[in-house]
N, C-alpha and C positions, 0 to 999 in steps of 0.2 A: 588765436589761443586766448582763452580769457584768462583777466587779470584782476588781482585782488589783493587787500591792503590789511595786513593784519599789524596791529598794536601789541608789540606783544611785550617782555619784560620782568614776566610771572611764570613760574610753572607752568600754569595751563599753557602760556603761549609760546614754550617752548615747545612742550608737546601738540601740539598742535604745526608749528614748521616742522617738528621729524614728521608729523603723518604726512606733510604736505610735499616734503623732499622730494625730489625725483619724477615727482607727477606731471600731468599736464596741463599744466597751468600757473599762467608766471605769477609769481608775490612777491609785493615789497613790504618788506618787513621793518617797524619804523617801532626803535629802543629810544633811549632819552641816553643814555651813556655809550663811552666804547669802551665800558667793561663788559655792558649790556651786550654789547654787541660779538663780542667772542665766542658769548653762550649759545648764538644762534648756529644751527647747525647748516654744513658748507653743502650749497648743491647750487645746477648750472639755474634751475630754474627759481633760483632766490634773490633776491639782491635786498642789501642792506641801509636803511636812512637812520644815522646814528645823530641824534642831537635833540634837546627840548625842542618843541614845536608849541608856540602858544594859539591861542585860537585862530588869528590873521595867517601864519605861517602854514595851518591845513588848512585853510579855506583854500587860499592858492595852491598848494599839492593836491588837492582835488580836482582844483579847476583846469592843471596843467597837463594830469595825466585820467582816463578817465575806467575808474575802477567800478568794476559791475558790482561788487562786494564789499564792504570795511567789514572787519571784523574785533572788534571790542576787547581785548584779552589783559587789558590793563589791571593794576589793583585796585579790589574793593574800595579801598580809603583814598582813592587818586580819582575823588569826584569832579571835580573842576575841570581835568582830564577827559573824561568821558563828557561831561555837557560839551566839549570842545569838538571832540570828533563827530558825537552828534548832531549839531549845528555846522559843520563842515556838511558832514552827506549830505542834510536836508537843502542847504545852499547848491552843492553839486548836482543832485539828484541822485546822487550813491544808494544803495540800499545798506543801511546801519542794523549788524546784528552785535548784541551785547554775550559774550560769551561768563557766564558766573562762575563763579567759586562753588563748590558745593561749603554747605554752610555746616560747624560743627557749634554745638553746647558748651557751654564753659561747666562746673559741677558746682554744686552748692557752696561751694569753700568760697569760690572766687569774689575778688570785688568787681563791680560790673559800674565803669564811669562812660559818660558821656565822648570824653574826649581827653586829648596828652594833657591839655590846662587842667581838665579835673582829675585827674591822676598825680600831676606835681603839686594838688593843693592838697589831698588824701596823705601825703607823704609826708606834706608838711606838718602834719597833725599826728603822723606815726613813725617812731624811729623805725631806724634798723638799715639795713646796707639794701640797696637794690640792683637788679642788672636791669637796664633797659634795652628792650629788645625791641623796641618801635623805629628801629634806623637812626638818619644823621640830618633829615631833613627838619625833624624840631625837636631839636636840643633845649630850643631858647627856654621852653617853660617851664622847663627842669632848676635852671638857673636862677628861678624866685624862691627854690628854696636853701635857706640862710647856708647848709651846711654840707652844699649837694656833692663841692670837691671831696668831702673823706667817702660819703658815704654814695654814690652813685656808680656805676660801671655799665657805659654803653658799649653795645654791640655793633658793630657797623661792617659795613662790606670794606675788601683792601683796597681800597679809593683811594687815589689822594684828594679828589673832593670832600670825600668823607673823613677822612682824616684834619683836612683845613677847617669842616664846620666844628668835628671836635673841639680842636686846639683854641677856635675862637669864642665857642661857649665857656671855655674854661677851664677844661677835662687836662688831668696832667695825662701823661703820657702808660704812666704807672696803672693808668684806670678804662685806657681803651684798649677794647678786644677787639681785635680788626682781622675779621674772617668770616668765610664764603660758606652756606648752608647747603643741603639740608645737618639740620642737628640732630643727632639720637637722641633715644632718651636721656643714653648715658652719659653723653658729651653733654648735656646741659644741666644733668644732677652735676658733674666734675665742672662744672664753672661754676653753678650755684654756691657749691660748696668751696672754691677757693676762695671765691670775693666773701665769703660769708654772710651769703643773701638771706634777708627773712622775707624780701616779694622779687615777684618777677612782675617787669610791666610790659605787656605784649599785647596784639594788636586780637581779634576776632579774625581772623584771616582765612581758617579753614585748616581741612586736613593736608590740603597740597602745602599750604606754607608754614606746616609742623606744628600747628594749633594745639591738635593732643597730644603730643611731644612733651610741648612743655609745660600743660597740665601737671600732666604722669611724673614728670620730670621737679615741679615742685612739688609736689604729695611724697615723692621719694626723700627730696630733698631736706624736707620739714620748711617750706617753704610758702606763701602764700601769694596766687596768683591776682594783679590787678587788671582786670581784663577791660581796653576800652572800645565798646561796642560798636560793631561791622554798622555802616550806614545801610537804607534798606537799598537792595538791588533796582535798578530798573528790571524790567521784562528780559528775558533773552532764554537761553539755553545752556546747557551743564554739557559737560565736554561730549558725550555719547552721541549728544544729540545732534551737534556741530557737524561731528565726523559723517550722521549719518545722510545731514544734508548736502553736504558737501558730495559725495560717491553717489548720493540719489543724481545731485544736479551738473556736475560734472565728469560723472562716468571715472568717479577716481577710484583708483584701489585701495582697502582696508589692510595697507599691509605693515604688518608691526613686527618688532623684535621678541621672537620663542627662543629664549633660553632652556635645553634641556638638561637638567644639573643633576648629575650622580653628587649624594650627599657624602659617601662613606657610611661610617655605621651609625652616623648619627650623633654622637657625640661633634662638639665643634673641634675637636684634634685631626678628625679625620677629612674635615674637609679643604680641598687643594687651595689655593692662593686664586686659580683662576676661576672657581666655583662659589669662595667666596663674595670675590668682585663682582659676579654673573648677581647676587643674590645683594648686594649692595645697590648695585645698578635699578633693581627691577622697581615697576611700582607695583605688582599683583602676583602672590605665589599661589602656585596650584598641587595638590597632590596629597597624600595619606593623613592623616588632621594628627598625628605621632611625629612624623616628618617637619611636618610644619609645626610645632610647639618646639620642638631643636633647633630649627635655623632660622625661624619665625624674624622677621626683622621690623621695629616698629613702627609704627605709620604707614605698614606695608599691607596692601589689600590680601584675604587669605581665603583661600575656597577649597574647602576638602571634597575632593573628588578623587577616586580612584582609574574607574574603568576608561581607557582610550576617550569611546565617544562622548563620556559625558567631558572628560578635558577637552575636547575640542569643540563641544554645544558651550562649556563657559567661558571660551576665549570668543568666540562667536556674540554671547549675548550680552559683554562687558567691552564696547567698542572703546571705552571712555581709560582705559588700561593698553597700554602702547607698547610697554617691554615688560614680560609675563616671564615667568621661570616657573618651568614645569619641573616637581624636587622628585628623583628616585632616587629610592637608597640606593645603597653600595654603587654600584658601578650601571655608567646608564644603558653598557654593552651586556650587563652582564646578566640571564634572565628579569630581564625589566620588560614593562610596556614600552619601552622607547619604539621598540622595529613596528611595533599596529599601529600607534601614533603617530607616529613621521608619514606615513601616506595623505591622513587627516588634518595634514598644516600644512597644505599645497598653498603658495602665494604668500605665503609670508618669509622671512627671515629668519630661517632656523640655525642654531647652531648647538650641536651635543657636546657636551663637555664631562667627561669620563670622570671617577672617583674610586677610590679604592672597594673592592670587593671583600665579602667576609671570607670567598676563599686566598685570596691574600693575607688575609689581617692574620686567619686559624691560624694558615699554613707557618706565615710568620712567626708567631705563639711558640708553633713545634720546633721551631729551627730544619723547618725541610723544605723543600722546595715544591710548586705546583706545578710547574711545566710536564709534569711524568703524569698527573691524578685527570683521571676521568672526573667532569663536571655533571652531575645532574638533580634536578631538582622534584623532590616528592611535596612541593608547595601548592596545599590545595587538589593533589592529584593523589590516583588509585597507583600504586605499583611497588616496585620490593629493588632492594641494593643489590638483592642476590645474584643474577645474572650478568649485571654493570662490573662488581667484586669479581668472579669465577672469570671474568674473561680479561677485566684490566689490573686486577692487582690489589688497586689504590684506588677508591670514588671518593669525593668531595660531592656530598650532598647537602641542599636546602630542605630543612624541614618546618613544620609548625604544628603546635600543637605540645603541650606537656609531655603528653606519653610518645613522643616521635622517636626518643630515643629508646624507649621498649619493646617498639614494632621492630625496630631496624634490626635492633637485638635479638628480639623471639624471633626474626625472620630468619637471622644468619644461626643461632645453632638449631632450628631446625633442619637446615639444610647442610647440618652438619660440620657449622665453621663458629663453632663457640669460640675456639681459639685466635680471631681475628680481632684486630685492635683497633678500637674503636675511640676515637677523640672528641668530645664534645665541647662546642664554642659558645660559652652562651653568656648574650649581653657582653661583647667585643665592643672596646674602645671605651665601653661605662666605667663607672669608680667599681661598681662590685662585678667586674668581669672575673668570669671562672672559665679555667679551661679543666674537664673532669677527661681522662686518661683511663682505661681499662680493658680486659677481655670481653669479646660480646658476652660470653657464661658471666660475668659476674656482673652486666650491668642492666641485665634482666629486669630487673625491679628500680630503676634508680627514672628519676623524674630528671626532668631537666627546662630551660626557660623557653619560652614561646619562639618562634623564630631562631632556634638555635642551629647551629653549621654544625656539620660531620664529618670529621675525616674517618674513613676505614680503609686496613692495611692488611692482605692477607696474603701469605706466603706465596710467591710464584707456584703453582702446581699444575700442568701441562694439563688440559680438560680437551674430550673432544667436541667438537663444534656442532652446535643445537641441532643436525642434521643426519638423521640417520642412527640416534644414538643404540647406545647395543641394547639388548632386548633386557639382558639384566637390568638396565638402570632403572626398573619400572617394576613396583609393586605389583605380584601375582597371586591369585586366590582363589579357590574355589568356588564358585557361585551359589546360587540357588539351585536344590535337587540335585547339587553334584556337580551341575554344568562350569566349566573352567571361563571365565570372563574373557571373549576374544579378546585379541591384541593386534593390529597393524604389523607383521611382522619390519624388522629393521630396513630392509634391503628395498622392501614395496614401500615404505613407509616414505623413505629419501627422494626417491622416484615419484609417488603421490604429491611431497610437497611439492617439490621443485615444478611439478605442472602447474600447482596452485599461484604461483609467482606471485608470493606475497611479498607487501610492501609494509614499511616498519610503521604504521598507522592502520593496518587493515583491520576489518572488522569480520572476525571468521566463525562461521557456521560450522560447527562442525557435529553432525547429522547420523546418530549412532556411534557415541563415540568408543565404546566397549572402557576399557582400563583408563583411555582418554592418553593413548600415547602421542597421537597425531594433535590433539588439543595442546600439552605440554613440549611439543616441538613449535609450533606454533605460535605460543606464548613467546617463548624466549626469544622465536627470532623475530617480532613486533612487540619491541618492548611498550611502544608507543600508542599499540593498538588493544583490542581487545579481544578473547577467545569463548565461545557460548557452546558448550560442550552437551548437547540435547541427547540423554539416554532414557529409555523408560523402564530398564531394570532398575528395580532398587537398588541393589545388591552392583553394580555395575558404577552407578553414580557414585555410591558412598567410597568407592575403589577411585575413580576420579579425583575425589576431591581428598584424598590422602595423598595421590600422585603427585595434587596441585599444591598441597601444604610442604610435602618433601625438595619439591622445586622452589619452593616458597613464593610464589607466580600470585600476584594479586589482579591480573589483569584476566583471569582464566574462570570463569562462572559454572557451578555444572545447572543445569536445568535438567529437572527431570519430569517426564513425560512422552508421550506418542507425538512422532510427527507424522501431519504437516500441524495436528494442533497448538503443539507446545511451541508450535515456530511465532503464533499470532501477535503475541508481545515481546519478542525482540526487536532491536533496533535492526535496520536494511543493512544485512550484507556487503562488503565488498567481495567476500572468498566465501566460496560453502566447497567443506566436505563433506562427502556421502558415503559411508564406511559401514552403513548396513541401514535398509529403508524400509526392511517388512513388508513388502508389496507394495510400498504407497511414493517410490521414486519419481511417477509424472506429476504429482500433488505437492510433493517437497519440491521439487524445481521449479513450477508455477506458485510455490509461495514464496520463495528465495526472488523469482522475477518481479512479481508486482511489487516487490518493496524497491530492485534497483535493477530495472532493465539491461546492464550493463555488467552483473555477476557475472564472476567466473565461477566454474563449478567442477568438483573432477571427483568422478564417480569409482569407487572399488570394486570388482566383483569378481565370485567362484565359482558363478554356474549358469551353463548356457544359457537358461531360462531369463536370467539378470540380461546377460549381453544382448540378447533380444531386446529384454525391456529397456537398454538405455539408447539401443539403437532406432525403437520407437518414440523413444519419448524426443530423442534429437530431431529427429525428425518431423514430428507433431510440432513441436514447438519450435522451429526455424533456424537452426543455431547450425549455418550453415558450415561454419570453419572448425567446427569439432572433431576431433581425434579420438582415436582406440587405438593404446598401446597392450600386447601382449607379454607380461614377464614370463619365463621360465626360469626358476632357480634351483640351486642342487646346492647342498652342503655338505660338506667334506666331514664322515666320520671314522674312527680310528677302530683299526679290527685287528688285534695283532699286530705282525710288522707293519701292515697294511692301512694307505687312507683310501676308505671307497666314499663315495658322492651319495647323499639318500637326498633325492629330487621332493623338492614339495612342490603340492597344487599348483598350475598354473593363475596365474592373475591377471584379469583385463583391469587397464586402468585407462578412463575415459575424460579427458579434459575437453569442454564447452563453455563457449561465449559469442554472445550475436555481439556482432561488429567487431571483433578482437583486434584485428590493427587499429581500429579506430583508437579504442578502447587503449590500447596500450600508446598509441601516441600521446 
């Protein structure tokens, strides 16, 4: 197994042992302290060398143990350091990579010295308090100037070495800040502004060691930063590039920690204890550029992406980012991308971390409970509450869009449920959150905010089931020239579907539809799918699409025209019905096939002539496991005391599909 010797100390070079952790391949990882040494993270394949090492002391570590790799990870300003290891490898024959800092700008404000001596002489020449944020290892130059005990405040790690070199520069006790980084912005305005600082003096270190931190953090402050400038780099490589040698040359895995973090609604009230920890932790957030301005954390890398694979192309092409938080609102179970993204971060360490839902937060609002409310979402999508409402009672829906709440509305008293009480959430958990309460009739006209939640409530009323419904429920009229608009009767119409064996995503043909009773049965029981209702009477279609507005069915198209042509530009089929073909029945099931070999199709007809022709065209076209069913029906009317039975037309009804076991497996 090879072996490799990383320096590490620094950010980078923690990160760097977690990518390493668990891999295969051993490292000794060599800190200068055992404070240093606690940071490193624990696995079988690591071992720790905790203590200064001057040049003589890695020459012999190299020469005792023999490492194919050093790796460089120490700090920028720790040059004597790296000439050290350097000089180690070239005597061993190691191969010596220097791993950098990525390098940040200081802003015009700043003073930009050479080094700590010319920053405590700048100081001397300018009042005012300072924190010093350059460590514990030189104090001394602080100490030349005359008045540095009232007016100085270093920062140091909880050492007690650090603490000793304080005590012995001079510093009373009153003036050392003795704690462990990283800093916010905010935690460094609230120091600035206790000590009463008018400079910060801090090193050029980069973004890993808070560099823009504490910029930001004196600009806040009213503060001015003395910045003493980064030495130039040797040659080497920025963390991405490390990792990518390292998996090219030892076949190691790229595998990092995927936080997937339901936010809540967004505001920071709503977010959990352990989402926000997820979101302290990370060094890179991913997800809606809205999301991330709310939980945004500073110093924290941020990439607005929405759609699954592009979050998983830029966790892919930022190797140099180790624990990522991928941010969905409300809840990450609850319509989120979390279930298409979780395939696409195979090999990594994933863990989903749940947050509250708007259907939570509304329902809360109301004082009622969700466990009873149907969940669905019209976000981005074609369809209507009305069918969800009629059969559950209670929907909790996602909307978007200003007018979402006027559709929902104009959808429900068309279909005759004005009187249904409609709840709207909008901008939940914000300072100006509104919950607006009313009848769908009166909120007809009323606007509401982007992304707003809906609760609707309508009275239990026993409805029968999208199947078979009775022939009254369905708009009747007299046609052109007198002619009465066929209709599917009820009884053929139940028997028709149920051959059709539709699924709640189908896509249905439905091929002469007269009134479009079989198209509105169809709708409702694929809410999920969609219905393409192809008539070429005029007078037939505009009857359809009144049918389709009183079901209030958004999923339900009428198209008008002759088939097979009007079929040319629809999407492929999974269901076709055929409910009246005008002679052109082998051309409509040859256009319905070439879009999806694997249609099902179930033919209606009244007259021998039909049943011939669908018995040729089964045949013509291969559909070996096809069936003809014969109805007979009679219905019972009332004659005096008497019920007699008046028999209507017989009806063949004809379901086909090549491969149908296949096909249904």
């Amino acid at each position: 197994m090879s072996e490799i010797c990383v320096f590490a100390g620094t950010t980078e070079g923690r990160r760097l042992l977690e990518f390493l952790a668990g891999q295969d391949v051993r490292v000794l990882a060599c800190v200068a302290t055992d404070y240093g040494e606690t940071l490193i993270p624990r696995a079988e394949n690591i071992a720790v060398s905790a203590g200064r090492l001057d040049g003589e002391a890695m020459k012999a570590l190299f020469a005792g143990r023999r490492f194919e790799l050093a790796i460089d990870a120490t700090h920028p300003f720790a040059t004597a350091v790296s000439e050290n290891i350097a000089a180690a490898c070239a005597a061993a024959g190691t191969e010596y990579l220097r791993l950098n800092r990525q390098d940040s700008s200081a802003d015009g404000d700043a003073v930009i010295v050479e080094s700590i001596e010319a920053a405590a002489r700048f100081l001397a020449e300018h009042p005012g308090n300072a924190l010093l944020a350059t460590g514990s290892k030189a104090l001394t130059p602080y100490t030349a100037v005359p008045d540095y005990r009232e007016r100085f405040f270093p920062r140091v790690l909880p050492m007690e070495t650090s603490l000793r070199a304080c005590a012995e520069a001079g510093f009373a006790p009153a003036h050392i800040i003795a704690m462990q980084g990283p800093f916010s912005v905010d935690m460094n305005v609230a120091m600035l502004k206790t000590v009463r600082a008018q400079w910060l003096v801090t090193k050029a270190s980069g973004d890993s060691g808070g560099f823009g931190d504490k910029l930001e953090a004196a600009r806040l402050a009213g503060a001015r930063c003395i910045v003493i400038g980064r030495p130039e780099q040797a040659s080497g490589m920025d963390f991405g590039e490390v990792v990518a040698l390292l998996t090219g040359r030892y076949g190691l895995r790229d595998v990092r920690q995927i936080d997937i973090v339901g936010i809540g609604m967004g505001a920071p009230g709503t977010l959990t204890h352990e989402a926000s920890d997820a979101l302290d932790a990370c060094d890179c957030m991913i997800g809606a550029k809205r999301m991330l301005e709310a939980v945004g954390r500073d110093g924290v890398a941020r990439y607005g992406e929405i759609a699954p694979a592009r979050i998983a192309g830029t966790i892919a092409a930022h190797p140099e980012h180790r624990r990522i938080a991928v941010v969905m609102s409300g809840d990450s179970g609850f319509f989120s991308g979390t279930k298409k993204l979780l395939p696409l971060l195979e090999g990594h360490r994933v863990r989903v971390i749940p947050g509250l839902s708007s259907m939570q937060v509304l329902c809360a609002r109301l004082k009622t409970s969700w466990d009873d409310a149907r969940a669905i979402s019209l976000h981005g999508r074609a369809g209507s509450v009305v069918p969800e409402v009629l059969k559950y009672g209670k929907v909790f829906a996602l909307t978007d869009g200003a007018d979402a709440l006027k559709r929902v509305c104009a959808d429900l008293c068309d279909a005759g449920m004005g009187d249904a009480r409609v709840s709207a959430g909008q901008r939940l958990s914000y300072s100006d959150e509104a919950v607006l309460t009313g009848r769908a009739a009166e909120l007809t006209e009323t606007d509401c905010a982007p992304l707003s939640a809906l609760l609707i409530e309508y009275p239990a009323r026993p409805r029968p089931l999208p199947v078979g419904l009775p022939d009254e429920a369905f708009l009747r009229e007299i046609g052109e020239n007198g002619r009465t608009v066929p209709m599917t009767k009820s009884e053929v119409r139940a028997v028709s579907v149920s051959k059709l064996r539709l699924t709640e995503n189908a896509v249905v043909w439905d091929v002469g539809a007269g009134t479009g009773s079989v198209s509105v049965e169809a709708a409702l029981l694929c809410p999920a799918g969609h219905v393409y209702a192809v008539e070429c009477r005029e007078d037939a279609a505009a009857l359809i699409g009144r049918n389709a507005r009183k079901f209030a069915l958004r999923n339900l198209s009428v198209v008008r025209g002759m088939a097979p042509e009007a079929l040319a530009e629809l999407p492929a089929p999974t269901h076709v019905f055929i409910g009246g073909s005008s002679g052109n029945l082998r051309p409509i099931v040859e256009a319905a096939l070439e879009k999806n070999p694997g249609v099902r199709i179930v033919v209606n007809a009244i007259a021998l002539e039909s049943v011939g022709e669908i018995t040729a065209t089964m045949d013509a076209l291969d559909f070996g496991d096809g069936e003809i069913v014969q109805l007979s029906l009679a219905r019972s009317r009332r004659v005096g005391r008497y019920n007699m039975m008046n028999g209507l037309n017989p009806i063949w009804i004809a379901a086909m599909q090549r491969g149908s076991a296949e096909n249904e497996d």
